[in-house]
N, C-alpha and C positions, 0 to 999 in steps of 0.2 A: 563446747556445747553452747556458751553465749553468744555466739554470733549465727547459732540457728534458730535459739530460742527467741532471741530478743526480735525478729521478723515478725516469726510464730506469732506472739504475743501483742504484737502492733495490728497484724490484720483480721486476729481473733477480736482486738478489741474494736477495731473497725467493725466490724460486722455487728455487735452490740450495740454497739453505738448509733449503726442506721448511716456508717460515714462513708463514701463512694468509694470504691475498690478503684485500683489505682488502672489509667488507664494501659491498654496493650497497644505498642510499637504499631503502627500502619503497616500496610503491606504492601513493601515495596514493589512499584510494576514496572520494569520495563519494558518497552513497545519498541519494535524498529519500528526504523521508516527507508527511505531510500534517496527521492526528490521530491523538494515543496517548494512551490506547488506541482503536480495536481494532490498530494497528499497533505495533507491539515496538521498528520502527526503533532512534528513539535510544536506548534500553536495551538493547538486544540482548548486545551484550558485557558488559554490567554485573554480571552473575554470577559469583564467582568459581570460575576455575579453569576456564572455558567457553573463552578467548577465547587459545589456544597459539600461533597465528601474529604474534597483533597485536602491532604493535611490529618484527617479525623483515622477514616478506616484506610485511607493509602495513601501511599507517596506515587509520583508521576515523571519516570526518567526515558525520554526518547536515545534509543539509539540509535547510531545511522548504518547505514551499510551500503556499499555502491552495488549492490545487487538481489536480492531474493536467495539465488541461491547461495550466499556463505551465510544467513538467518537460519537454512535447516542443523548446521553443524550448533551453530548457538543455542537454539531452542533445544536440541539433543541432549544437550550437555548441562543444560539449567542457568545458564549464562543469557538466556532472554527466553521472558516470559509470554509475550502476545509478539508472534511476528505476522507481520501482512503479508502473504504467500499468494505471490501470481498461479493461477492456476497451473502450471505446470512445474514448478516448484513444489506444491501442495502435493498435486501427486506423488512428485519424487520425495516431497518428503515421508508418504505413507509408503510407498513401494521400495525404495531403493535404499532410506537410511531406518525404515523400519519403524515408524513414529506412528503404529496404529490406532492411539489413542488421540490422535489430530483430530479437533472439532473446530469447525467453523464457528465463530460466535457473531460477525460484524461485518455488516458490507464497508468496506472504504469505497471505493467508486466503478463505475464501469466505464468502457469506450464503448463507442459507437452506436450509443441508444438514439432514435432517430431526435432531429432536432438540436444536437448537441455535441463534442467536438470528438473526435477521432483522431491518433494518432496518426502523422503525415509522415513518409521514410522520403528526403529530401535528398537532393543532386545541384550542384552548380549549374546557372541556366548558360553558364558558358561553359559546361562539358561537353555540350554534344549528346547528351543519353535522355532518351524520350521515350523510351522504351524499357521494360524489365530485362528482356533479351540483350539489350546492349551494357548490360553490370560483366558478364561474360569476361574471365577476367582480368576481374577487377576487386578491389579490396572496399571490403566495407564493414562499417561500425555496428557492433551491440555492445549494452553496458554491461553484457552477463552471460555467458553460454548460459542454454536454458531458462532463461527469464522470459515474461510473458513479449514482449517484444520481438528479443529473439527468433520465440516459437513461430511468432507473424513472420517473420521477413526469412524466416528460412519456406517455411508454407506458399510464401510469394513466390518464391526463387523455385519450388519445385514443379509449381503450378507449372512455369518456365519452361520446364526442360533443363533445370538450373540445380546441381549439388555442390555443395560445401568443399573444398579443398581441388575438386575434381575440376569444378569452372568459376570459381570464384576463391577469394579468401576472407578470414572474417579477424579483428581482431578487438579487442576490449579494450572500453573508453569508457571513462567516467559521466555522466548526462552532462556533467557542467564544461565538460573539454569538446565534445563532439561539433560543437560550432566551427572553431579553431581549427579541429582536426578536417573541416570538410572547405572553409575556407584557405587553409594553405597548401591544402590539395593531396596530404596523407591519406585520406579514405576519398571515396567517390559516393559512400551513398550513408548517409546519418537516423538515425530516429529520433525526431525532434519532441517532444514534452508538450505541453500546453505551454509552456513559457518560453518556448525555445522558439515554437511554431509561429508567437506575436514578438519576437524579436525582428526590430523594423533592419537593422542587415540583414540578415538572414531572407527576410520579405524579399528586399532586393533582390541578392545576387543569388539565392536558390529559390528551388520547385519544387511541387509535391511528385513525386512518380509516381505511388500510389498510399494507400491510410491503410493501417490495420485492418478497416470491418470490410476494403477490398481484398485484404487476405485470410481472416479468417471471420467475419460477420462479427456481431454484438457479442463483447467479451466479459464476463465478468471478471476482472483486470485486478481486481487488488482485495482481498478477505485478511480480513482476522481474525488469527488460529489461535488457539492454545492448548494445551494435552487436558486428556479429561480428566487425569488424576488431577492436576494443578486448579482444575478447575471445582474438584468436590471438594477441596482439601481449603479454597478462599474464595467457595461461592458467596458471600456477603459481603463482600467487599468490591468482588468483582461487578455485582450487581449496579454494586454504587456508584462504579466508574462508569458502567453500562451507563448509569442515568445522568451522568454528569456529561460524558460524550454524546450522547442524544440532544443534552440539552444547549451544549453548544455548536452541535451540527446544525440544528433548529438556527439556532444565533446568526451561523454565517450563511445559511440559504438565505434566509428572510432580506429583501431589499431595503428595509428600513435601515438596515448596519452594514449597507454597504461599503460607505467610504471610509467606515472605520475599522471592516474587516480588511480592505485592501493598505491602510497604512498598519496593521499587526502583520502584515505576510508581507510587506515593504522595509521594515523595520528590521524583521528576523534575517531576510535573505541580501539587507544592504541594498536593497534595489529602488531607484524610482518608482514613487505611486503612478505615476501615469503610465508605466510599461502593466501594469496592472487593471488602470480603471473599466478597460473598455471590455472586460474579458471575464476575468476574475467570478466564481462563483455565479455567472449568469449559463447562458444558453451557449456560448460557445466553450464553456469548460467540459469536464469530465460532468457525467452523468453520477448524483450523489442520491440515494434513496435517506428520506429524509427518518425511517422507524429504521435505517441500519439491517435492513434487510434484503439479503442478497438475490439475484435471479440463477436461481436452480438450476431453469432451464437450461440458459445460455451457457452456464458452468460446466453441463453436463456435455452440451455440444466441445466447448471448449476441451475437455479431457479427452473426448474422443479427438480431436484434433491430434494432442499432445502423442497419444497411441498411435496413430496411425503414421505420425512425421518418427516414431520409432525413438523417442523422450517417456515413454511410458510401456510395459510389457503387455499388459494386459487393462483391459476398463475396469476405469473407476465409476461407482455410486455414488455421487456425490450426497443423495439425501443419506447413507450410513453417516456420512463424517459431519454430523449439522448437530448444533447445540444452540438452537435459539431463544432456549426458555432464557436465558439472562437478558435478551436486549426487548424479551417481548416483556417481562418484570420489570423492568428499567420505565417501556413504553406504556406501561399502563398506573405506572406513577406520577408520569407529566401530563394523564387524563384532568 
């Protein structure tokens, strides 16, 4: 009985006393991520003086994953809490593994907003292929059956007169190996990244064939989800991170920290600042909405996409699966 008592009796007397109840554990958040840049993920906090709650109401662990879709089996299973879900992913993950409590909480970035940079699906300018019709085939790279890239360069290829297996072959590659693999002549056609696309080889000795928004127009490219039970169950904390990520997405738009966002994403990824400076967070990167809120619209076109390339059964609504009271609470606390 004394080692139930003797608690008992300590936090009885606390209370008396007017002495602070002891605090409770944070809450741990996992985030995937995939490739950074164009994703902030695992740097996101790393600004200082951005990151007010961390520590207090949550703890902050990125995980990675070479693709979107092996993030629907993890968030399934409670093995990741916030995953950023390409739109056609997101659908699979409401349709196909059943996760109909998926809400949108967080825009991460778009392609193809006008002004700003679109992914590039790239060819050796010494293959000879000037053409979509000339992949015909031929083998070429995604980092992910089903990933929002994927979805593009398959929608390219159909536009074509072009299917999967029938005139072509496709095989999976890591974003970080696709250079290599298109440079020693394994694949013939790659999808390059924002960081892949100012890679001064790659400038060189490959081309654009065509970008994403010629395959399927202005995407919204990368959302973060979470299930909504997970979200009633740690909405106050979540809020918090809401506000701490708003308030370092603010950090790295803003051109005043520039040079010092580009050596925290030089640092993390081992890379030279100058493969960085001239790109990074400006007009030729991804498109980042600065209140973290996503375009509906273009999501909505993008699902129809996803259904009609037959990656989806039936359309999605994208306004059912939106939960953006946390980033608009977040946003009217940095008023």
């Amino acid at each position: 009985m004394r080692k139930f008592l003797v608690p008992a009796l300590v936090a009885a007397l606390g209370l008396v006393l007017g002495l602070p109840a002891a605090q409770a554990e944070p809450l741990k958040l996992r985030v995937g991520w995939v490739v950074c840049p164009p994703e902030l993920t695992p740097v996101l906090l790393a600004p200082p003086g951005v990151a007010r709650h961390l520590g207090k109401s949550y703890s902050f662990e990125p995980v990675h994953f070479q693709g979107t879709p092996a993030m629907i089996t993890a968030l399934a299973s409670g093995d990741l809490d916030i995953a950023p879900f390409t739109y056609p992913t997101f659908g699979t993950a409401i349709e196909n593994a059943g996760i109909a409590d998926l809400r949108v909480i967080f825009n991460e970035f778009e392609d193809g907003v006008p002004g700003y940079f679109t992914e590039p699906y790239l060819v050796l300018k010494s293959s000879g292929i000037n053409k979509v019709e000339e992949l015909k085939g031929k083998v070429l790279a995604t980092n992910a059956v089903g990933s929002g890239v994927d979805i593009a360069m398959r929608a390219m290829m159909k536009k074509h007169g072009l299917e999967d297996k029938r005139d072509y072959n496709t095989v999976e590659i890591a974003f970080p190996n696709m250079k290599a693999a298109l440079l020693e002549g394994k694949v013939s056609l790659i999808t390059a990244t924002v960081f892949t696309a100012n890679d001064p080889e790659l400038k060189e000795k490959a081309k654009t064939l065509f970008t994403e928004k010629d395959a399927v127009g202005e995407t919204q490219f990368a959302l973060w989800t979470a299930r909504e039970s997970y979200i009633k169950a740690h909405r106050a904390a979540l809020v918090d991170f809401m506000e701490d990520s708003l308030r370092a997405l603010r950090w790295y738009l803003d051109p005043r920290n520039h040079d010092q966002a580009v050596k925290i994403v030089a640092d993390f990824t081992r890379r030279p600042p100058q493969l960085y400076t001239g790109w990074l967070l400006t007009h030729k990167d991804q498109y980042r909405n600065r209140d973290g809120l996503p375009n509906v619209a273009a999501l909505r076109r993008n699902l129809d996409t996803a259904h009609q390339m037959g990656f989806l059964k039936a359309k999605l609504d994208p306004s059912e699966y939106l939960d953006l009271s946390l980033v608009k609470e977040a946003a009217a606390r940095l008023k």
